[in-house]
C-alpha positions in Angstrom: -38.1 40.3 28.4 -41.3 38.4 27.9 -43.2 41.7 27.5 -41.0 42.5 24.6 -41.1 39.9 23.1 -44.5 39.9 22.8 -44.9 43.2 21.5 -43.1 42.6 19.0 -44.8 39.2 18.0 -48.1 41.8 18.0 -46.0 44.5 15.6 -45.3 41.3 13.4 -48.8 40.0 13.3 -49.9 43.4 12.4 -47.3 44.7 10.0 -47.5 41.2 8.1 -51.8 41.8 8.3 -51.1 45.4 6.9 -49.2 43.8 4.2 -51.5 41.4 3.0 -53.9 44.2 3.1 -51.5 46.5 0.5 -51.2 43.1 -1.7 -55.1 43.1 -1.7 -55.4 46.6 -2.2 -52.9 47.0 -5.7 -55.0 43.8 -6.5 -58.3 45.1 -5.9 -57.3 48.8 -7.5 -56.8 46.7 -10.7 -59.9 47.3 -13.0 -62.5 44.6 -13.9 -64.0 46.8 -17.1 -65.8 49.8 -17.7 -69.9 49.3 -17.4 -72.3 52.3 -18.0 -69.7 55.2 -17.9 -67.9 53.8 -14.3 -64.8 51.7 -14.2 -65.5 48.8 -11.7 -62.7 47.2 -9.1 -62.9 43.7 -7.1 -62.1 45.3 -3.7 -60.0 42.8 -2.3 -59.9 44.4 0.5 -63.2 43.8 2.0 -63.0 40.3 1.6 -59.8 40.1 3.7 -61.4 42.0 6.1 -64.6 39.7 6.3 -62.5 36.8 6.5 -60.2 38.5 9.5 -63.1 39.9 11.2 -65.1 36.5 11.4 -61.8 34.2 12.6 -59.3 36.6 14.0 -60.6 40.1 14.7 -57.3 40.6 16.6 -55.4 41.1 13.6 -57.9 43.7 12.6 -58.2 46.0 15.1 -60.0 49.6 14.1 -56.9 51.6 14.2 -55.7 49.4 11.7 -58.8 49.4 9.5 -58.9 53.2 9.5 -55.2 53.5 8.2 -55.7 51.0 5.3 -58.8 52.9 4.7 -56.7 55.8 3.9 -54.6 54.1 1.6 -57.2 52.8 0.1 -58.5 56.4 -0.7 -55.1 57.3 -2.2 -54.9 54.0 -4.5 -58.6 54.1 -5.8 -58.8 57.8 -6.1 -61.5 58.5 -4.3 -62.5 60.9 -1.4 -59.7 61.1 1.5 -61.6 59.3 4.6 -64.5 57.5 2.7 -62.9 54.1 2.7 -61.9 54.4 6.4 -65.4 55.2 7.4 -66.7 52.8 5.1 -64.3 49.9 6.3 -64.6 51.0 9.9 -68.8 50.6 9.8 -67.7 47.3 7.7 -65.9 45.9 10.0 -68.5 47.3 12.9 -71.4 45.0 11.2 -69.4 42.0 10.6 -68.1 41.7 14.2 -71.5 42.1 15.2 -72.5 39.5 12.7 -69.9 37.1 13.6 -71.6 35.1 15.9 -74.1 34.0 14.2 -71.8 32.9 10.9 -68.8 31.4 13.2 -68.1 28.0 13.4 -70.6 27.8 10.4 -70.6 26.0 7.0 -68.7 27.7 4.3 -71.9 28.4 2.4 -73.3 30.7 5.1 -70.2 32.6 5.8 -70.6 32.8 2.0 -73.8 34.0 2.1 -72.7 36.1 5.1 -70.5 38.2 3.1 -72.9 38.5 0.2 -75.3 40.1 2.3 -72.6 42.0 4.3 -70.7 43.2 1.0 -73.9 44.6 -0.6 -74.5 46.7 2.3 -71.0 48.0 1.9 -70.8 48.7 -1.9 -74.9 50.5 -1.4 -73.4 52.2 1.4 -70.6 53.0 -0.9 -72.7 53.8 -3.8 -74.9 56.6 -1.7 -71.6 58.5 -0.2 -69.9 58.8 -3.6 -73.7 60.1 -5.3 -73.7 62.4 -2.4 -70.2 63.5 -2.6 -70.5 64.5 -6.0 -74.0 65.5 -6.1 -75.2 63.3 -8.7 -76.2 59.8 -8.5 -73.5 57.2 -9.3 -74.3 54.8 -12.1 -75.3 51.6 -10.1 -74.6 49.0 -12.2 -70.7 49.3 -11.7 -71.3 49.1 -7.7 -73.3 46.3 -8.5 -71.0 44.5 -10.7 -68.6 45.3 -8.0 -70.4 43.1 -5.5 -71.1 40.1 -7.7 -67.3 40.0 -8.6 -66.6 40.6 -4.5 -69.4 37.7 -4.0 -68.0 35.5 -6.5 -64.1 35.9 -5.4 -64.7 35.3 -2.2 -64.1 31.8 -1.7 -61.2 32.2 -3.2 -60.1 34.5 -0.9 -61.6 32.4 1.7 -59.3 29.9 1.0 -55.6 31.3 0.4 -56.6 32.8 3.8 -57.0 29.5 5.2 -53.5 28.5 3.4 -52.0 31.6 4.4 -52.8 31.2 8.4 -51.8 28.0 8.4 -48.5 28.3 6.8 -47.5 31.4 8.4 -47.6 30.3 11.9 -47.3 34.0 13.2 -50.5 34.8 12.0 -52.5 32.1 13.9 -54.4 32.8 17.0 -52.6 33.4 19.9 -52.3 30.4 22.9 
């Protein structure tokens, strides 16, 4: 009975961490403008992920990851498999990087992601040149990362509102 119970607290935790993901996602596929020929998106997503991978990396395990990276493909548009890879190597540097920015002041987790996120959106910028055999106009992936730097703390904190509200998603006793 117990073992039951508690897989089905861990299919909540993740199904309710999936969809918080898809809210971020049709948030983040909304566009910010149109810079230098390329539309540019906040990416949502990547901040959520930061913020899960620093404080509960439970909730984020890499199967998950890769299946919202897929989605993500199919929302943005853009290569099947990119996003998974991308959020999967993501998610790879900020667990690495977590001990060093957990348990810290807000600025450096800020300053975490900054660093972080830019490695993501060159990282990004290079596989979408290289898929279509030109090189991307930077400026939109750059723009990108400012509005992903920027947003963050307010991601930061409806993710603090949202754990402590919704008990289920709080780490596990």
């Amino acid at each position: 009975m117990h073992l039951q119970r508690s897989f089905q607290q861990h299919l909540l935790r993740y199904a309710l961490t999936a969809a918080i993901f898809l809210l971020a996602m049709l948030l983040g596929a909304t566009p910010l403008g149109t810079i230098a020929g390329g539309t540019f998106y906040p990416l949502f997503s990547i901040m959520l992920l930061y913020y899960l991978a620093v404080f509960q990396a439970s909730l984020v395990p890499s199967w998950l990851v890769f299946l919202l990276g897929l989605i993500q493909d199919v929302v943005l548009g853009i290569p099947t498999g990119m996003s998974s890879l991308l959020l999967l190597l993501f998610r790879l540097l900020i667990v690495w990087q977590r001990r060093f920015v957990a348990g810290q002041h807000f600025v450096v987790l800020w300053i975490g992601f900054a660093l972080a996120s830019a490695v993501f959106f060159f990282v990004l910028w290079a596989a979408l040149s290289l898929y279509h055999y030109d090189a991307r106009p930077a400026l939109g992936f750059v723009l990108q990362w400012l509005a992903a730097a920027t947003l963050y703390p307010l991601v930061h904190s409806l993710m603090q509102y949202a754990i402590a509200k919704l008990r289920i998603l709080q780490p596990e006793k």
